[in-house]
KOLMILUM-424887 format. One record per residue (C-alpha): residue number from 1; residue in one letter; x, y, z. Coordinates in steps of 0.1 Angstrom, whole numbers, plus 2048, in hexadecimal, padded with zeros to 3 digits. Example, Ala and Ser with C-alpha at 12.3 -4.5 7.8 and 13.67 -1.06 7.14 Angstrom:
REM KOLMILUM-424887
(zanu 1; 'A'; (87B; 7D3; 84E))
(zanu 2; 'S'; (889; 7F5; 847))
REM end
This chain:
REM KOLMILUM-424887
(zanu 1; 'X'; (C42; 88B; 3C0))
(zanu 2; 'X'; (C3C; 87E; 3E5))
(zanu 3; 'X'; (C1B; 868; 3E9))
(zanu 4; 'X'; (BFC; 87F; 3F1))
(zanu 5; 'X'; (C12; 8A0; 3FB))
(zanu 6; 'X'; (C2A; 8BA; 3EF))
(zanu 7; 'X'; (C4C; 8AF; 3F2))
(zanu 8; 'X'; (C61; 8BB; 40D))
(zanu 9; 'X'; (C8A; 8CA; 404))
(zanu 10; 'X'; (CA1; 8D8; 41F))
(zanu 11; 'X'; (CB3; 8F1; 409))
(zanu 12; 'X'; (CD8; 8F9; 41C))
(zanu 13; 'X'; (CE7; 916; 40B))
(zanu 14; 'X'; (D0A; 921; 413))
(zanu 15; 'X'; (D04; 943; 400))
(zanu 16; 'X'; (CE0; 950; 408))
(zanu 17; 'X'; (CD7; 977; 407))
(zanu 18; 'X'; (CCF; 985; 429))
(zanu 19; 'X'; (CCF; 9A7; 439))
(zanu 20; 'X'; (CF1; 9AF; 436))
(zanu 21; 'X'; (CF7; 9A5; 414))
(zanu 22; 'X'; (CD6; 9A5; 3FF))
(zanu 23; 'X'; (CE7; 993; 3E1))
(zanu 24; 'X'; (CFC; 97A; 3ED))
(zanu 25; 'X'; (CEC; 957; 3DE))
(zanu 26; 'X'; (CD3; 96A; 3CF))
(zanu 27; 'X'; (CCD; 94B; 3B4))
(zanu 28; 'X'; (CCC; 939; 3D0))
(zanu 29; 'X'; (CB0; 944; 3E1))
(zanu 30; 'X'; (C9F; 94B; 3BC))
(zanu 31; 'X'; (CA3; 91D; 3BC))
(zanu 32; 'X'; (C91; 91C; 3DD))
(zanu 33; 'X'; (C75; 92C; 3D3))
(zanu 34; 'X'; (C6F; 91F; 3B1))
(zanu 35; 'X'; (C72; 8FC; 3C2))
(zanu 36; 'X'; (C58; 90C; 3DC))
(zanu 37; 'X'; (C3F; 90C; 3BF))
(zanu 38; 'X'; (C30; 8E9; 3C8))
(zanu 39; 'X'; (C4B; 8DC; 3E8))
(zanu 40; 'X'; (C4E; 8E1; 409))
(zanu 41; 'X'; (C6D; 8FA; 408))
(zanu 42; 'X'; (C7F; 8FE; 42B))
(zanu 43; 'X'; (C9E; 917; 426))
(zanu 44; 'X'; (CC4; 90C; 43D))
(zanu 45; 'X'; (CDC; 92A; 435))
(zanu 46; 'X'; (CFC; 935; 442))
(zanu 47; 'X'; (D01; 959; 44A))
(zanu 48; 'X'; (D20; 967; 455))
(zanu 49; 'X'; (D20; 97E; 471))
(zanu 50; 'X'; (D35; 992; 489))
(zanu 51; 'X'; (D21; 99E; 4A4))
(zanu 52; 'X'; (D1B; 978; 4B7))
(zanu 53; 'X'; (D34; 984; 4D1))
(zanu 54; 'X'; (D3F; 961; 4DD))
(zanu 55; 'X'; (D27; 94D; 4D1))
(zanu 56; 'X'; (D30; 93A; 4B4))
(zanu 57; 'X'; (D10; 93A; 4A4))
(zanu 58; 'X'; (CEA; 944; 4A6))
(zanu 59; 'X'; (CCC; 938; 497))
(zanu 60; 'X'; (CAE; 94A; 48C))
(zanu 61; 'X'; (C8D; 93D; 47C))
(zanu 62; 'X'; (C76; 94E; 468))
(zanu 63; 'X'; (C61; 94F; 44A))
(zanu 64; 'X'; (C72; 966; 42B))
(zanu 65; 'X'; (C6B; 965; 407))
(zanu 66; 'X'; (C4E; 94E; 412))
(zanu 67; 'X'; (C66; 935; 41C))
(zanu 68; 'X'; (C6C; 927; 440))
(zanu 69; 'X'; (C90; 934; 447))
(zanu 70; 'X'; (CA5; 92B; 45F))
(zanu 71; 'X'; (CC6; 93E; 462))
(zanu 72; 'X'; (CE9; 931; 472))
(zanu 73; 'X'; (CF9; 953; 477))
(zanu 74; 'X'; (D1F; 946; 47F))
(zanu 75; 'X'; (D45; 959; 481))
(zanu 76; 'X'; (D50; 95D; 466))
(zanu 77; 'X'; (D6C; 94A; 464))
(zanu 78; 'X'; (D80; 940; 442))
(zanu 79; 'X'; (D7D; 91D; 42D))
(zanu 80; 'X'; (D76; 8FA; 437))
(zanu 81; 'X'; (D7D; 904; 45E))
(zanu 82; 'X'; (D5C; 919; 458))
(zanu 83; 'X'; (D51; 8F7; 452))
(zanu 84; 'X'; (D57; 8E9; 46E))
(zanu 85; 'X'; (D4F; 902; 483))
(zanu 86; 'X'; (D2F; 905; 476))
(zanu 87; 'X'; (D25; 8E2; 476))
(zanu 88; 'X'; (D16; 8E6; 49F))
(zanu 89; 'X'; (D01; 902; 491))
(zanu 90; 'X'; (CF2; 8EF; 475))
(zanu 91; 'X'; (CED; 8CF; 48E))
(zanu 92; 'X'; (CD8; 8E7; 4A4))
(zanu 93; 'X'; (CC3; 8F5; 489))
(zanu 94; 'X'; (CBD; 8D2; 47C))
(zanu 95; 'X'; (CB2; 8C6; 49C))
(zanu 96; 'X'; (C99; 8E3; 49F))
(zanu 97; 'X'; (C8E; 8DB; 47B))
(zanu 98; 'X'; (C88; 8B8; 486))
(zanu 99; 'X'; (C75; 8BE; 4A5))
(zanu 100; 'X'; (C5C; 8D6; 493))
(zanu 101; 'X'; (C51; 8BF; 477))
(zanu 102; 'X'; (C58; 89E; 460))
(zanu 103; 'X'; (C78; 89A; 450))
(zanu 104; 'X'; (C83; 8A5; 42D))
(zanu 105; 'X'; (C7E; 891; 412))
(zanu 106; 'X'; (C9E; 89F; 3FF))
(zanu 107; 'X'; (CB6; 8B6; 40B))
(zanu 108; 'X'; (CC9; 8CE; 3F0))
(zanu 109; 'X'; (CE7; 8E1; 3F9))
(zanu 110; 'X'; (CF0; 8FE; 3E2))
(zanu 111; 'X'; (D1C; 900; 3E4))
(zanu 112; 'X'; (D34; 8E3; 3EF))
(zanu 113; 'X'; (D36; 8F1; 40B))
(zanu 114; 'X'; (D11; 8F2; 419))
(zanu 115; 'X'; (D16; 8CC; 40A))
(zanu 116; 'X'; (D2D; 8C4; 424))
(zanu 117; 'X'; (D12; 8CA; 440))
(zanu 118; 'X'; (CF9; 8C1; 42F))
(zanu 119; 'X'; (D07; 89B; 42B))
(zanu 120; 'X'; (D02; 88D; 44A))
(zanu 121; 'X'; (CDE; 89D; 448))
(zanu 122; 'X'; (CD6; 88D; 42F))
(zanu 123; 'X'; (CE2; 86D; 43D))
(zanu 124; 'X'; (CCF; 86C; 45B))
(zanu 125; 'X'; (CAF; 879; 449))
(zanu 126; 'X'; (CB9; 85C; 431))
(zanu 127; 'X'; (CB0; 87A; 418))
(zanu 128; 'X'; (CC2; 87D; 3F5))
(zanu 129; 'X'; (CD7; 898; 3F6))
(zanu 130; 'X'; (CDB; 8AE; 3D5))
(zanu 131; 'X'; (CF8; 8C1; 3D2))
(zanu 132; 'X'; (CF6; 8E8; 3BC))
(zanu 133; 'X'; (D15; 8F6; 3B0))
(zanu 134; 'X'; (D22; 916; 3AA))
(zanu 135; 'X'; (D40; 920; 3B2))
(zanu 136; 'X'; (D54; 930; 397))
(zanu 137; 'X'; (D74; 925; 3A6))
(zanu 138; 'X'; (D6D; 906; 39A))
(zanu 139; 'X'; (D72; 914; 376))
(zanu 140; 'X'; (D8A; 92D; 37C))
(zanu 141; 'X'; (DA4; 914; 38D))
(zanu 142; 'X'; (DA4; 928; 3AB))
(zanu 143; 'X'; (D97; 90E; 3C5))
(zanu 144; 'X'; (DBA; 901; 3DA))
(zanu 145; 'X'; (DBF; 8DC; 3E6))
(zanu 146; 'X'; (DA7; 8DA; 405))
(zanu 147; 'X'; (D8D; 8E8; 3F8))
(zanu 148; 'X'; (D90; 8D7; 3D9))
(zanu 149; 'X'; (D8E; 8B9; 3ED))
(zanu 150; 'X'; (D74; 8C3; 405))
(zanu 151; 'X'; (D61; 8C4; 3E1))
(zanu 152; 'X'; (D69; 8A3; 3D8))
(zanu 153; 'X'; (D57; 89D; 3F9))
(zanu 154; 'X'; (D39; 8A9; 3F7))
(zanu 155; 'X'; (D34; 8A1; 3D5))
(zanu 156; 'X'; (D39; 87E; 3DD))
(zanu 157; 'X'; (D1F; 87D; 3F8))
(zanu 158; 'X'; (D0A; 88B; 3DB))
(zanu 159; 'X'; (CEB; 877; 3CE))
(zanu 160; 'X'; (CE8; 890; 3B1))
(zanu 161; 'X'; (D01; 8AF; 3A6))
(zanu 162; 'X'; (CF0; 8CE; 398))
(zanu 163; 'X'; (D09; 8E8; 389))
(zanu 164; 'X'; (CF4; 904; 377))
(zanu 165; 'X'; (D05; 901; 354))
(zanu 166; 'X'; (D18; 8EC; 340))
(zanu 167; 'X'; (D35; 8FE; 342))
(zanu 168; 'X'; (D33; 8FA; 369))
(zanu 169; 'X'; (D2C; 8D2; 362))
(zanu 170; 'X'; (D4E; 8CF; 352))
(zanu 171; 'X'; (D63; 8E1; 36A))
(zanu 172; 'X'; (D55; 8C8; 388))
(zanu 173; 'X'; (D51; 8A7; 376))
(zanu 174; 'X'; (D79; 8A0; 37F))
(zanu 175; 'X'; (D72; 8A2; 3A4))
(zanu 176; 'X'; (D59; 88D; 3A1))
(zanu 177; 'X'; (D58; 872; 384))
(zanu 178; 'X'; (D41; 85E; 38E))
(zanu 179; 'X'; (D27; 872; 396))
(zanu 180; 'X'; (D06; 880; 38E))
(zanu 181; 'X'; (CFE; 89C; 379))
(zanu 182; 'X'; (CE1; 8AD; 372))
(zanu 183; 'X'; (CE4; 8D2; 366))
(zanu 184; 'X'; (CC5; 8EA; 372))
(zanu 185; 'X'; (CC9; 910; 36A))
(zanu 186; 'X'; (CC2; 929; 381))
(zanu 187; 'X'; (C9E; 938; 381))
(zanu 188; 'X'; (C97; 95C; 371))
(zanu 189; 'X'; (C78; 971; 37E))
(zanu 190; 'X'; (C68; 972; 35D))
(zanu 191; 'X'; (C4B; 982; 366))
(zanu 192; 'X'; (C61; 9A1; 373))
(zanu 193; 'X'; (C7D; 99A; 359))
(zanu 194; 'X'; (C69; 9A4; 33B))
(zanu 195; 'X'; (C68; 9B6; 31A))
(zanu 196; 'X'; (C5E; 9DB; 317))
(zanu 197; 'X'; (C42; 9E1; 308))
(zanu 198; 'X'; (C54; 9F8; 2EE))
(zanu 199; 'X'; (C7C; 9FD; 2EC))
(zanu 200; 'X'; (C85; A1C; 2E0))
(zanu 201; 'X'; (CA8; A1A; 2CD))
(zanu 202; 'X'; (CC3; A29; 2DF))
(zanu 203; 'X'; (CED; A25; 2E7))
(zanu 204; 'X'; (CE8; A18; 30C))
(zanu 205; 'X'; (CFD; 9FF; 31A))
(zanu 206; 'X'; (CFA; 9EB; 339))
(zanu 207; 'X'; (D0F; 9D8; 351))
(zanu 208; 'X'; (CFF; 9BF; 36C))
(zanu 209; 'X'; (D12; 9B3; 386))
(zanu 210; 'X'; (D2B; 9B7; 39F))
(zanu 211; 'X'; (D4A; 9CD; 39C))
(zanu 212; 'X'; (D65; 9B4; 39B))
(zanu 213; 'X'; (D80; 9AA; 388))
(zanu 214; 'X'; (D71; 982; 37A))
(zanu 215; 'X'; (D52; 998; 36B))
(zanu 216; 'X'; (D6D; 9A9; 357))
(zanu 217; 'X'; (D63; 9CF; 360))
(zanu 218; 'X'; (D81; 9DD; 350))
(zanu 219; 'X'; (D7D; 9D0; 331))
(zanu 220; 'X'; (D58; 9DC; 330))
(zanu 221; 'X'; (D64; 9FE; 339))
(zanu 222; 'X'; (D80; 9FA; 31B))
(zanu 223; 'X'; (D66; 9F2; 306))
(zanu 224; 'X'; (D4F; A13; 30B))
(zanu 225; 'X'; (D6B; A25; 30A))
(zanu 226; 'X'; (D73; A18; 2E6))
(zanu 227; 'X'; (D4B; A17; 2DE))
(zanu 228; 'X'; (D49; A3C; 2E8))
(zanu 229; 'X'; (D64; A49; 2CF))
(zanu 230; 'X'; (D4D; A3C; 2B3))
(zanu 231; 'X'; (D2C; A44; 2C3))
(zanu 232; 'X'; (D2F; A63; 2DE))
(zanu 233; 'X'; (D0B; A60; 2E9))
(zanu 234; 'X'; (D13; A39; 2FC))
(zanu 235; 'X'; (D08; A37; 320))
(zanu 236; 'X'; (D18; A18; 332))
(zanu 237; 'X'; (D01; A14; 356))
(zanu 238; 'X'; (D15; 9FB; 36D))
(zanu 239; 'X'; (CFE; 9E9; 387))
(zanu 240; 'X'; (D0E; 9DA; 3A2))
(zanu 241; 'X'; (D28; 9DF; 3C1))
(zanu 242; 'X'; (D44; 9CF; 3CD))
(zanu 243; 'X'; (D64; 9E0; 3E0))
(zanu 244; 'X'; (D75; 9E9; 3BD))
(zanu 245; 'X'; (D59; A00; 3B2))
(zanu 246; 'X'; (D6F; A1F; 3B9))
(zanu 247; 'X'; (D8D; A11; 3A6))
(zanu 248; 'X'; (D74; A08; 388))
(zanu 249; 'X'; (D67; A2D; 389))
(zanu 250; 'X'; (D8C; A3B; 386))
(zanu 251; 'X'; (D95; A27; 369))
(zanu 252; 'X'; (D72; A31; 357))
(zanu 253; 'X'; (D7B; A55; 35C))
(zanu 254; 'X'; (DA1; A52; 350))
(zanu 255; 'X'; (D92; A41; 331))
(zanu 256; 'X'; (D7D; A5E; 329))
(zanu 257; 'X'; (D5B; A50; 331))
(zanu 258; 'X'; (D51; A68; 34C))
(zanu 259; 'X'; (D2B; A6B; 352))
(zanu 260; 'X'; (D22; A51; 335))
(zanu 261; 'X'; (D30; A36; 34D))
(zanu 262; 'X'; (D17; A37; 36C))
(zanu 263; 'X'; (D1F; A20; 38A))
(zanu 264; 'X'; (CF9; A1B; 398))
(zanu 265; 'X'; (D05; A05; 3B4))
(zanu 266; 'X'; (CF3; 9E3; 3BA))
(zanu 267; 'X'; (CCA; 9EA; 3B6))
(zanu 268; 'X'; (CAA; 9D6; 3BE))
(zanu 269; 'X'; (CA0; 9B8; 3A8))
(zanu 270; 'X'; (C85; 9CF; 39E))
(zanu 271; 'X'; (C99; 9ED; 392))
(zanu 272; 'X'; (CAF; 9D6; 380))
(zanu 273; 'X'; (C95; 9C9; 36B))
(zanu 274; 'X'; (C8D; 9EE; 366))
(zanu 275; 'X'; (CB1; 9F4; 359))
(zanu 276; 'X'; (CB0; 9DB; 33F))
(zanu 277; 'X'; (C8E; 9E5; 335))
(zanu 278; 'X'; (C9E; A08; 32B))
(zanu 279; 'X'; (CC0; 9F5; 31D))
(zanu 280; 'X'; (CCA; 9F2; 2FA))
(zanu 281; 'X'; (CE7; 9D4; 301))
(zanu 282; 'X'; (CF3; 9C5; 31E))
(zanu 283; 'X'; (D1A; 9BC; 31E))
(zanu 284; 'X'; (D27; 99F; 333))
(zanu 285; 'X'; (D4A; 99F; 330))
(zanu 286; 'X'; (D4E; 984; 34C))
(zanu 287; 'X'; (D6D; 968; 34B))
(zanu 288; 'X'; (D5A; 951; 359))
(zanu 289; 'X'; (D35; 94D; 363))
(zanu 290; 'X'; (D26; 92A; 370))
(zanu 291; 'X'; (D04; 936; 362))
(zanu 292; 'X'; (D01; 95C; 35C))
(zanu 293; 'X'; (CE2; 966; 36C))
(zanu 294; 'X'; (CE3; 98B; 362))
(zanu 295; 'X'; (CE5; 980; 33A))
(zanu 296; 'X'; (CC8; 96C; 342))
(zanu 297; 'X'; (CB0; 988; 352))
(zanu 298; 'X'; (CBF; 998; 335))
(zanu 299; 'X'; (CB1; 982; 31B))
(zanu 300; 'X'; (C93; 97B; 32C))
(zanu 301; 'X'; (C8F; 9A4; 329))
(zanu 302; 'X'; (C93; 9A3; 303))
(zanu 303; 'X'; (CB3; 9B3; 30A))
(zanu 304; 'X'; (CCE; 9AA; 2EF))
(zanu 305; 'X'; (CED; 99E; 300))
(zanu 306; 'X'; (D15; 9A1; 2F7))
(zanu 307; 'X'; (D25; 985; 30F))
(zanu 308; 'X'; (D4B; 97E; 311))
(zanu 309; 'X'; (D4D; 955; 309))
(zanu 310; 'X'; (D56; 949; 328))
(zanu 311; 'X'; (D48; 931; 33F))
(zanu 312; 'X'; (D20; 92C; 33B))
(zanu 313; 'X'; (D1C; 94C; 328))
(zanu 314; 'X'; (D22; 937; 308))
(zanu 315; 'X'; (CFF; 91F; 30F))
(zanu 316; 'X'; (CEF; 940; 317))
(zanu 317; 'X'; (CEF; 957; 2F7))
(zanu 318; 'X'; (CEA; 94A; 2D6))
(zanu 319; 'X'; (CE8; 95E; 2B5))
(zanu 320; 'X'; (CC7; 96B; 2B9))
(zanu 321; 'X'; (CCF; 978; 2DC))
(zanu 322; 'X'; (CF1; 992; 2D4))
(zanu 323; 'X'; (D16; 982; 2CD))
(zanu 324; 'X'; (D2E; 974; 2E0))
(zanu 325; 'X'; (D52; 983; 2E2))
(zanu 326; 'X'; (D77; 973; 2EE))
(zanu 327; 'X'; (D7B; 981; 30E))
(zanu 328; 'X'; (D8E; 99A; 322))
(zanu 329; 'X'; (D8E; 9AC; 2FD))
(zanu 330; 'X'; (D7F; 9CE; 2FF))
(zanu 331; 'X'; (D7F; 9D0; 2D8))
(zanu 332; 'X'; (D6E; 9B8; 2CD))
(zanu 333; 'X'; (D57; 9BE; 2EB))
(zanu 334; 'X'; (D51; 9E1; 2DF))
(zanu 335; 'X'; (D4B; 9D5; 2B9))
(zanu 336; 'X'; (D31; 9BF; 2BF))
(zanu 337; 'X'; (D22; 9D8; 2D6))
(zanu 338; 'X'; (D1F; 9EB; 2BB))
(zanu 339; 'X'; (D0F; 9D0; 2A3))
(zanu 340; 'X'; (CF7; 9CA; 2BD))
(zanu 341; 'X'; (CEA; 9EE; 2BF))
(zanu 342; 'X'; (CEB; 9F4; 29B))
(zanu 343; 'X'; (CD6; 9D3; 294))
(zanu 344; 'X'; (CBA; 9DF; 2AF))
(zanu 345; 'X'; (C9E; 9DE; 296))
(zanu 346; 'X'; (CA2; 9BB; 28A))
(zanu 347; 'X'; (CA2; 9A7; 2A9))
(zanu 348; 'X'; (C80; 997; 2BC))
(zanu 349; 'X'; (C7F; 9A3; 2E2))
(zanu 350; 'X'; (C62; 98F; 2E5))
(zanu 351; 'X'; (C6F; 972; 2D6))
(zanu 352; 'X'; (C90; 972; 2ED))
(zanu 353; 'X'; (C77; 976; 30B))
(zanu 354; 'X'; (C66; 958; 303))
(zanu 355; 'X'; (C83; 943; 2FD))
(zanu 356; 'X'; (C90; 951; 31D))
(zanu 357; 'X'; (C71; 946; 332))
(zanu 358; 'X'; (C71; 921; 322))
(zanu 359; 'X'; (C92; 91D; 331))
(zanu 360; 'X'; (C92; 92F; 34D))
(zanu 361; 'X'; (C72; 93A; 35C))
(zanu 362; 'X'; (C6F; 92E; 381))
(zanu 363; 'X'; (C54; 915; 36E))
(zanu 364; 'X'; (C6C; 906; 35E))
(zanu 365; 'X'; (C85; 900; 378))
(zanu 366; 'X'; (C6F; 8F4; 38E))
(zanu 367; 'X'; (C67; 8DC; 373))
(zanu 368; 'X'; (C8A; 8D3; 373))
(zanu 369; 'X'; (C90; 8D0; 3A0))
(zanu 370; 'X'; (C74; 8B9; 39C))
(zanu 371; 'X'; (C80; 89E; 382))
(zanu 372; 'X'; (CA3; 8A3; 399))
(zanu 373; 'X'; (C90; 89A; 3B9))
(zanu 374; 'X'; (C79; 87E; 3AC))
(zanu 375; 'X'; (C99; 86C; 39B))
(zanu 376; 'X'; (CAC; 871; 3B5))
(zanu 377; 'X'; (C93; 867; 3D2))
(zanu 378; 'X'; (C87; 84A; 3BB))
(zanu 379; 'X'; (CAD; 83C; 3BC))
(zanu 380; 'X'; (CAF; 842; 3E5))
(zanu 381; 'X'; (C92; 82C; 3EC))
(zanu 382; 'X'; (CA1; 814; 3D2))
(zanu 383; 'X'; (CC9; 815; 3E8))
(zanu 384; 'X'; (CDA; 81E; 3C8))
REM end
C-alpha cells in the first residue's frame, strides 16, 4: 500500500459492459471493483459506437458501479488500426484525468490491446503498468501475425502479466519469455452466488453462457438429446445470446428435445444466480476457457459441475465438484451428466461453496491485486 492513503489504479479496459452491450467485459468490471475495496479505482473503457457522425471519438465521465468512469466511445473500426485510431481519444481522456486530480499510482489494462494505450500512460505517470489477459485466441491459435505481435508489444511494456488461469499462463509465456507472471482469477459475487437453503433432487440441466460455437453448444444439445432417451423427464435451460441462437434452437428440435431445451436468452446477474439455485448440474462443454467464470458462480452455488477439459476448466473442477469429460464428445458428456444427478445425495453444497469463496470471493482477489500492485510498485521505485 501507498504511504498514509488508498492506492490509486487507472484500470483501461478494452472490453467493458456498457449500455449497448451489458456483458461485454463483465469480469472485467467484476476486477475493478473488487480492487475498489480498499484503492482509489478510476475506470478508461473503450466502447464502440456508430452514432459519433464524424467525430472520431467522444468522451463521457461519470460515476457507475461506484466507480469514476470515463468512457472513449470511438468507430468502430477493426484490429490494431482501432488502435491507432483510438489512441487521440485515450490522450484526451488522460489529460482530463490528469487535470482533475493526482496521478495513478499503477495503471492496469485488461486485453493487449487496452495495453497498447495504456503504455505510454504509464510511462509518463512513471506508473507500473500491469497487464490482464484474456483472450481465448491466444489458446485457440486463432490470433494472426499483427496482432500476435502487437501482443508481444504490450506484454513487453508490461511490469507484471496477469492471465486468469494457468491454462491462459501457458498459451502467452512464448510471446513473452521473459516476462512476469502472476495468475489472479476472476472475482465471483459470493454473496449472490450462494447455496440454496434446500435442493430438492431433480433432472435439470443448465447451460451458462453465450451461444457460440468455442462454448461447444452442439455438443451440449447432443448430450440432452442422448440424456433424454434414458431419462425423459430432463430439462436443459440455456442462458445466454449470441447471433446463432436460432440455429442452436433448430438443431435442439431436430434432435427431439423440444420444450425440455429452453433458450432463456442472456438474464440479469441476479436471475442467473436464481437459475443455478433451482439447477441440479451445470454442463460446460467449452473447447477452451481462459478461466470459466460461469463454472465458478456455479461452484460457489453448490452446483455440481460437468466441464469439457479444455483450457482453465481443468484448475476449476476437481472431484468433489462433478467430472470432467474429453471434449466436443456428447457421450461422455451425457454419461457423466448422469453420474452427477444420480450421486446428488452424497455431495456437500456447502462445502463446494466454501471452497469456492476461499478462491474466489472478491475478498480474496483483492487480496491477490494488492500483493500484484505492492510488488510491482516496490520494483518501479527500485528501476528494475
Amino acid at each position: 500500500m501507498t504511504h498514509g492513503r488508498a492506492r490509486r489504479v487507472l484500470v483501461v479496459a478494452w472490453w467493458y459492459p456498457g449500455p449497448d452491450n451489458a456483458v461485454r467485459g463483465v469480469f472485467v468490471r467484476d476486477q475493478a471493483r473488487a480492487v475498489a475495496r480498499d484503492t482509489d479505482v478510476t475506470v478508461l473503457a473503450f466502447e464502440p459506437a456508430r452514432d459519433l457522425g464524424r467525430a472520431p471519438f467522444a468522451i463521457s465521465d461519470g460515476e457507475e458501479d461506484g466507480l469514476r468512469t470515463v468512457r472513449i466511445r470511438h468507430a468502430p473500426l477493426p484490429g490494431l488500426a482501432a488502435a491507432a485510431a483510438y489512441l487521440p481519444g485515450a490522450a484526451a481522456a488522460a489529460l482530463r484525468l490528469v487535470g482533475t486530480g493526482p496521478r495513478p499510482d499503477v495503471v492496469h489494462a485488461h486485453v493487449y490491446m487496452a495495453g497498447l494505450i495504456a503504455s505510454p500512460l504509464a510511462r509518463a505517470w512513471r506508473a507500473p503498468l500491469v497487464l490482464s489477459e484474456h483472450y481465448s485466441g491466444f489458446q485457440l491459435g486463432t490470433l494472426g501475425t499483427a496482432g500476435r505481435a502487437a501482443a508481444r508489444a504490450a506484454m513487453a511494456a508490461a511490469d507484471t502479466i496477469c492471465p486468469p488461469s494457468e491454462s491462459l499462463r501457458r498459451a502467452l509465456e512464448p510471446l513473452a519469455p521473459r516476462g512476469r507472471f502472476r495468475v489472479v482469477p476472476n472475482p465471483v459475487d459470493t454473496d449472490r452466488f450462494r447455496p440454496p437453503v434446500a435442493r430438492e433432487p431433480g433432472e435439470r440441466l443448465l447451460f451458462v453462457g453465450n451461444l457460440e460455437e468455442v462454448k461447444g453448444v452442439a455438443t451440449l444439445l447432443e448430450a440432452a438429446a442422448i440424456l433424454r432417451t434414458r431419462r425423459p423427464g430432463i430439462t436443459l435451460d440455456l442462458i445466454g445470446g449470441g447471433d446463432r441462437r436460432r440455429e442452436f434452437e433448430a438443431l435442439a428440435d431436430g434432435l427431439g428435445l423440444g420444450g425440455a431445451a429452453r433458450f432463456r436468452g442472456p438474464l440479469e446477474r441476479g436471475e442467473v444466480a436464481e437459475a443455478m439455485r433451482a439447477a441440479d448440474v451445470l454442463l460446460a462443454p467449452s473447447r477452451t476457457e481462459t478461466f470459466g467464470l460461469a463454472v465458478a458462480e456455479a461452484l460457489a452455488s453448490g452446483l455440481p459441475v460437468v466441464a469439457a477439459r479444455a483450457g482453465a476448466l481443468s484448475e476449476l473442477v476437481g472431484p468433489a465438484d462433478g467430472a470432467l469429460v474429453p471434449a466436443g464428445d456428447p457421450g461422455a458428456l451425457a454419461d457423466a451428466a448422469g453420474r452427477m444427478l444420480d450421486g446428488a445425495a452424497g455431495r456437500d453444497p456447502a462445502a463446494m461453496a466454501r471452497a469456492a469463496r476461499d478462491r474466489f470471493s472478491p475478498g480474496a482477489v483483492a487480496d491477490a491485486w494488492s500483493a500484484v500492485y505492492d510488488e510491482a510498485t516496490a520494483r518501479s521505485r527500485r528501476g528494475t
